[in-house]
C-alpha positions in Angstrom: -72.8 -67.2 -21.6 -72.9 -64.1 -23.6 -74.4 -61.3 -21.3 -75.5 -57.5 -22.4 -76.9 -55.8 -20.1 -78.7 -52.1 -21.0 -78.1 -49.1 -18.6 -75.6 -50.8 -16.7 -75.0 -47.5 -15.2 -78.0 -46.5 -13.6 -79.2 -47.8 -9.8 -80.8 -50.8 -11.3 -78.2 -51.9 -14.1 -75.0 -51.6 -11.4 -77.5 -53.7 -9.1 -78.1 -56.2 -11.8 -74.3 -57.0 -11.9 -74.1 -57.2 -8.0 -76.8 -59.6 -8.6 -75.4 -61.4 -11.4 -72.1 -61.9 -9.3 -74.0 -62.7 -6.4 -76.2 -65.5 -7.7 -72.8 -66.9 -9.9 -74.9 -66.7 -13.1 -72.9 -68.3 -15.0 -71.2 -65.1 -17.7 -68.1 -66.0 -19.9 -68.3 -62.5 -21.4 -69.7 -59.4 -20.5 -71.5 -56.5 -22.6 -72.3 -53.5 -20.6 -74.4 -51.2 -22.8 -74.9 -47.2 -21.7 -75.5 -44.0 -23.6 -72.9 -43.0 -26.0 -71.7 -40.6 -23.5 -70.6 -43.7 -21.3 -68.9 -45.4 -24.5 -65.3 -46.5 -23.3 -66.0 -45.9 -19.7 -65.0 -49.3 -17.7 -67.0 -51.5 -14.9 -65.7 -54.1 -12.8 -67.5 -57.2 -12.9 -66.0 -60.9 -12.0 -62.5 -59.7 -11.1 -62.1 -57.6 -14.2 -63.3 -54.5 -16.4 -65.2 -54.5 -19.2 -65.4 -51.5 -21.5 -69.1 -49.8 -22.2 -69.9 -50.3 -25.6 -72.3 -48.4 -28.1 -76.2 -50.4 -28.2 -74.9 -51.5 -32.0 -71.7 -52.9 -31.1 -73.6 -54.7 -28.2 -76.3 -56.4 -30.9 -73.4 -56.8 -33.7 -72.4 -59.2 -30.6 -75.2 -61.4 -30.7 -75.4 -62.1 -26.8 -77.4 -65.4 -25.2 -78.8 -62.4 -22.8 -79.9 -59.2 -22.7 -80.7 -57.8 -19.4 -82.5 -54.1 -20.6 -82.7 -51.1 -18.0 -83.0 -48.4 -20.1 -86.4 -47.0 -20.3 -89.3 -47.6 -22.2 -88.0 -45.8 -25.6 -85.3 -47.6 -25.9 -86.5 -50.6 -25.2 -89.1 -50.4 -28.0 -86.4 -49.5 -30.3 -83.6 -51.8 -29.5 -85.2 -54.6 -27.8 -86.6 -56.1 -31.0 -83.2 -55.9 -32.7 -81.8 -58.1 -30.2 -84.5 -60.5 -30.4 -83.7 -61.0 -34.2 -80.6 -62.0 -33.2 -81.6 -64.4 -31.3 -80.9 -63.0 -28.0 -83.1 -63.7 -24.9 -84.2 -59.9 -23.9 -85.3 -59.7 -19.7 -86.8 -55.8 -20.2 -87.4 -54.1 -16.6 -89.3 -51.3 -18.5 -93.1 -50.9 -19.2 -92.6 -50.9 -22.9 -93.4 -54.7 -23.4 -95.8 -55.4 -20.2 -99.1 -55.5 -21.3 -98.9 -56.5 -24.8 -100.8 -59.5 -25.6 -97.8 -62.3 -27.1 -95.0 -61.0 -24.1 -94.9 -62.9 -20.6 -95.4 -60.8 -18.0 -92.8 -62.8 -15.2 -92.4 -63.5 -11.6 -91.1 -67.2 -11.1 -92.5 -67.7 -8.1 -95.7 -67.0 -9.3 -96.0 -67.6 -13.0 -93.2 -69.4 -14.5 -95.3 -71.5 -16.8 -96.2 -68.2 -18.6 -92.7 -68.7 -20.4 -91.9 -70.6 -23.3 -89.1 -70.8 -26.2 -90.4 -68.5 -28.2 -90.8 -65.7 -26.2 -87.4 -63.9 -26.7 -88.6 -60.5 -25.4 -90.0 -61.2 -21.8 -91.5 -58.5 -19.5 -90.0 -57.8 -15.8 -93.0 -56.1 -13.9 -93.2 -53.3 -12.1 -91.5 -53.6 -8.3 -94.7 -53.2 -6.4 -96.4 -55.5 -8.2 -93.9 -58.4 -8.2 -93.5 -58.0 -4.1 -97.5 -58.0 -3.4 -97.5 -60.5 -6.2 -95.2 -63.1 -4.6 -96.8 -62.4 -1.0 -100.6 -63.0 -2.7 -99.9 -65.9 -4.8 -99.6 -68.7 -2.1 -102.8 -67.2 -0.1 -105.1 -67.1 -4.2 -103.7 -70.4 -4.7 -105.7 -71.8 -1.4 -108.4 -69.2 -0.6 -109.3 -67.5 -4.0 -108.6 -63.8 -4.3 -112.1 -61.8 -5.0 -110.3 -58.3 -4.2 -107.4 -56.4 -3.9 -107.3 -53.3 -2.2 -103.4 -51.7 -2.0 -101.7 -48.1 -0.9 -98.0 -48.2 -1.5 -94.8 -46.2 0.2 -92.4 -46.4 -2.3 -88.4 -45.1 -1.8 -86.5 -42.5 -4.1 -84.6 -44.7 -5.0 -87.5 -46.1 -7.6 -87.3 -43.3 -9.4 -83.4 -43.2 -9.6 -80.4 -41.5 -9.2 -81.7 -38.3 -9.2 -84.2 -38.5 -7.1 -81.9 -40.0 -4.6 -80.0 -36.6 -5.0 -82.9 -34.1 -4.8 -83.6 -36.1 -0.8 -80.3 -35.6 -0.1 -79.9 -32.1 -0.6 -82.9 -31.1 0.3 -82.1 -32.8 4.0 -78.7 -31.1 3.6 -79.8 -27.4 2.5 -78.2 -27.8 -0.9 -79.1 -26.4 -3.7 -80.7 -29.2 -6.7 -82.6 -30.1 -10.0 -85.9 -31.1 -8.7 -87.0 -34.2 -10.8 -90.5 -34.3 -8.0 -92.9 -31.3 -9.1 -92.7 -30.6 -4.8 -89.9 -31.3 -1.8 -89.7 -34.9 -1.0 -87.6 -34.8 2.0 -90.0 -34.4 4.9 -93.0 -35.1 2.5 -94.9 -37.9 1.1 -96.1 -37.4 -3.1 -99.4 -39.2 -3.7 -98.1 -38.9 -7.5 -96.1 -41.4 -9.1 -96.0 -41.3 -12.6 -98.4 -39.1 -14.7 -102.1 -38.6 -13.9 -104.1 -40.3 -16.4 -108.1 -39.0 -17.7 -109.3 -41.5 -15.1 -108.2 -39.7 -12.1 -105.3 -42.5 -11.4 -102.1 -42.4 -12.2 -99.7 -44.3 -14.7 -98.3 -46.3 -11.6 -101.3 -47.4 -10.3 -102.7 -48.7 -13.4 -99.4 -50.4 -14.0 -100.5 -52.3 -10.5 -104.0 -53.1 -11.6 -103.1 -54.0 -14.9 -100.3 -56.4 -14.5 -101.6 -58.1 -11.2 -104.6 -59.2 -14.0 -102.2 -60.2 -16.3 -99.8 -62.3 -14.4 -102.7 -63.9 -12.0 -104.6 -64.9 -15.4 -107.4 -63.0 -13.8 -109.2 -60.1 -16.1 -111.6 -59.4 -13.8 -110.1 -59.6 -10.8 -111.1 -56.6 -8.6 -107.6 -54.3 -7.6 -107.7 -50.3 -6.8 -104.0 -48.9 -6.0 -103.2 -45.6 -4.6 -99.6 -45.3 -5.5 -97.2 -43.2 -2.8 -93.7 -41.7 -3.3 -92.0 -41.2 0.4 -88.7 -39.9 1.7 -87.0 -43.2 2.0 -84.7 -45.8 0.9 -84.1 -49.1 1.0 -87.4 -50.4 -0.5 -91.1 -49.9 -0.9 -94.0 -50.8 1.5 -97.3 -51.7 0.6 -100.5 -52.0 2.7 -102.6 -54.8 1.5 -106.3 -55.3 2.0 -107.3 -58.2 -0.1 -110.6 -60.3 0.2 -110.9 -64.3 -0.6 -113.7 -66.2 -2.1 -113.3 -68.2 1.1 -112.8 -67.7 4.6 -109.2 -68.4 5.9 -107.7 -69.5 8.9 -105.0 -67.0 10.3 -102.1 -69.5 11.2 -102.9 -71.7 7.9 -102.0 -68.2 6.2 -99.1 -67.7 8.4 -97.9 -71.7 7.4 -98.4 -70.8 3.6 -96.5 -67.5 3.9 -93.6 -69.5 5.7 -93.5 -72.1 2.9 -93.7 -69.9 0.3 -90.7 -69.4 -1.9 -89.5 -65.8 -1.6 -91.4 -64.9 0.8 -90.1 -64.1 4.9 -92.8 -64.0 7.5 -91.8 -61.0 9.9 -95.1 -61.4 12.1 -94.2 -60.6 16.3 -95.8 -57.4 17.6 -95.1 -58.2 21.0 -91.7 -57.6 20.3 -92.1 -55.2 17.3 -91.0 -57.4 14.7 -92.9 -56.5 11.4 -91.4 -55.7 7.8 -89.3 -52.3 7.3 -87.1 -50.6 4.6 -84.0 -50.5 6.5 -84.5 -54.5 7.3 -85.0 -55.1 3.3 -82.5 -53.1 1.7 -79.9 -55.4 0.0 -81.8 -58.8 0.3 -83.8 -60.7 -2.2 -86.7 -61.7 0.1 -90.0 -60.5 -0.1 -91.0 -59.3 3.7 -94.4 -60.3 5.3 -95.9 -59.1 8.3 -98.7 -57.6 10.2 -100.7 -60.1 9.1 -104.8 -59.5 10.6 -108.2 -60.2 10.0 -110.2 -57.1 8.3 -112.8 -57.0 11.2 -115.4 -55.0 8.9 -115.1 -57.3 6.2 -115.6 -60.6 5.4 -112.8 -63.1 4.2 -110.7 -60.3 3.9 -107.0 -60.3 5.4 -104.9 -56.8 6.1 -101.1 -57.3 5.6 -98.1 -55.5 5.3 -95.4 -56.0 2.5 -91.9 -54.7 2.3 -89.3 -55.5 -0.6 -85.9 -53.8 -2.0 -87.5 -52.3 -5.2 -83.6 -52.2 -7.0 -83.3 -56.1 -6.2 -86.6 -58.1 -6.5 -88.4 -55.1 -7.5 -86.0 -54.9 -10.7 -82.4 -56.6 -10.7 -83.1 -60.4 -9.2 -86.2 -61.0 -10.3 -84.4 -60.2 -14.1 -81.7 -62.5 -13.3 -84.6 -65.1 -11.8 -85.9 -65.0 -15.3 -82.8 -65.5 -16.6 -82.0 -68.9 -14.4 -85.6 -70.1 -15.2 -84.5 -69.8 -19.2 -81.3 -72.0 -18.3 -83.5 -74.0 -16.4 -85.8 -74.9 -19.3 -83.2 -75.4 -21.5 -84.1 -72.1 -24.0 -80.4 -70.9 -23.4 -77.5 -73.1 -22.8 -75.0 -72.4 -19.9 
């Protein structure tokens, strides 16, 4: 197959060719796409280097794939071109999430949402694919009436720079901020921009999506989104409540079976879920898992997955397979 794929540069385009390599998707040539100050720069992929090409020469190519992680602009603008192409286009930005015609895709917990036609498909954001992937089994049995989630998410979410600004702050180096305050030593309730509403972009992203991908327009979700001084992945605290009352090892069996999911559940000996456990790995990390004793039906949990692989990069390359798989792009 024909691959592009669209900021190959940045944290989550290099990851996507680890991934790609990783997973032996199966890529007879590869298109790496950057800015035009990139053009003619080389990256190694499959034993050999491929030369960065300009966006146009990229779509003069007609690929079978593109893998886009570019940001939202240029997704709007190049996206579409591809697509009339015939190109299959796996964006990881929020350009294309919540319009109405575009699936909105985590295979473990949607894949049905996809169909030939849809040659622009949505990658959602991290957090919501990880708590997405741990919820799905435990809606599928018990019926999810409300979500209630706080996030930790890493630097590394943000990018390259940010990962830059933590390091030299720790160090005592000088640096462009791209945070509005320190984040070494800190914790930023502030991802993305504030919105009228009092939320921010982030949070509504969470909301929003987890309605969309569930099939669920009223389900009941409040997010309080939070950057911290780590990498590795992002954490989330979950606090959902079920239609139904649940039995604490039946949820621990579903976790265990589902796919993409590892149960990390032993306090006695301080097993639970952690950034420096998920960085690198596909799995989406489960643990802490406890009845809400002031509520009802209502389960606390604790959620840990890389943000630059599951969060972004496999969950792109999942789509990707699930396309072969259905028989939309030939391998």
């Amino acid at each position: 197959m024909k691959v592009a794929v669209v900021g190959v540069t940045g944290l989550v385009g290099s990851k996507m060719l680890q991934v790609l390599a990783e997973r032996k998707f199966p890529v007879s040539e590869l298109i790496p796409v950057a800015s035009e100050s990139s053009v003619g720069k080389e990256v190694a992929f499959g034993n050999k280097t491929w030369k960065v090409v300009s966006m146009q020469a990229a779509i003069e190519a007609a690929p079978d794939l593109a893998l886009f992680s570019a940001g939202g602009s240029v997704s709007k603008e190049f996206a579409p071109q591809f697509a009339a192409k015939g190109t299959y286009v796996v964006d990881n930005s929020s350009a294309w999430r919540m319009e109405k015609d575009i699936p909105l895709l985590v295979p473990e917990v949607n894949p049905n949402a996809l169909n030939q036609n849809n040659h622009i498909i949505a990658n959602p954001n991290c957090s919501t694919i990880q708590m997405l992937v741990a919820l799905k089994p435990l809606h599928d049995r018990y019926s999810i009436k409300r979500i209630v989630v706080s996030t930790y998410q890493s630097v590394t979410g943000t990018g390259q720079k940010a990962v830059e600004q933590m390091n030299a702050e720790r160090e005592g180096r000088p640096v462009s901020p791209v945070y509005p305050h320190p984040i070494d030593r800190n914790i930023l309730p502030h991802i993305d921009v504030f919105l009228e509403n009092g939320y921010t972009k982030e949070e509504m992203k969470m909301i929003l999506e987890t309605r969309k991908i569930m099939e669920a327009p009223e389900m009941a979700v409040t997010a309080t989104t939070v950057r911290v001084p780590t990498t590795g992945g992002h954490s989330e605290s979950i606090n959902v409540e079920f239609e139904q009352d649940f039995d604490l090892g039946e949820v621990k069996s579903l976790l265990d079976n589902a796919p993409g999911v590892l149960v990390q559940d032993d306090v006695q000996h301080n097993v639970y879920p952690m950034p420096i456990w998920s960085h690198d790995k596909d799995e989406v990390f489960v643990g802490r898992l406890r009845r809400d004793e002031s509520r009802a039906n209502t389960l606390n949990m604790w959620v840990v997955s890389d943000n630059l692989r599951k969060g972004a990069a496999t969950n792109a390359v999942q789509i990707a397979e699930l396309l072969i798989q259905k028989g939309y792009i030939q391998a």
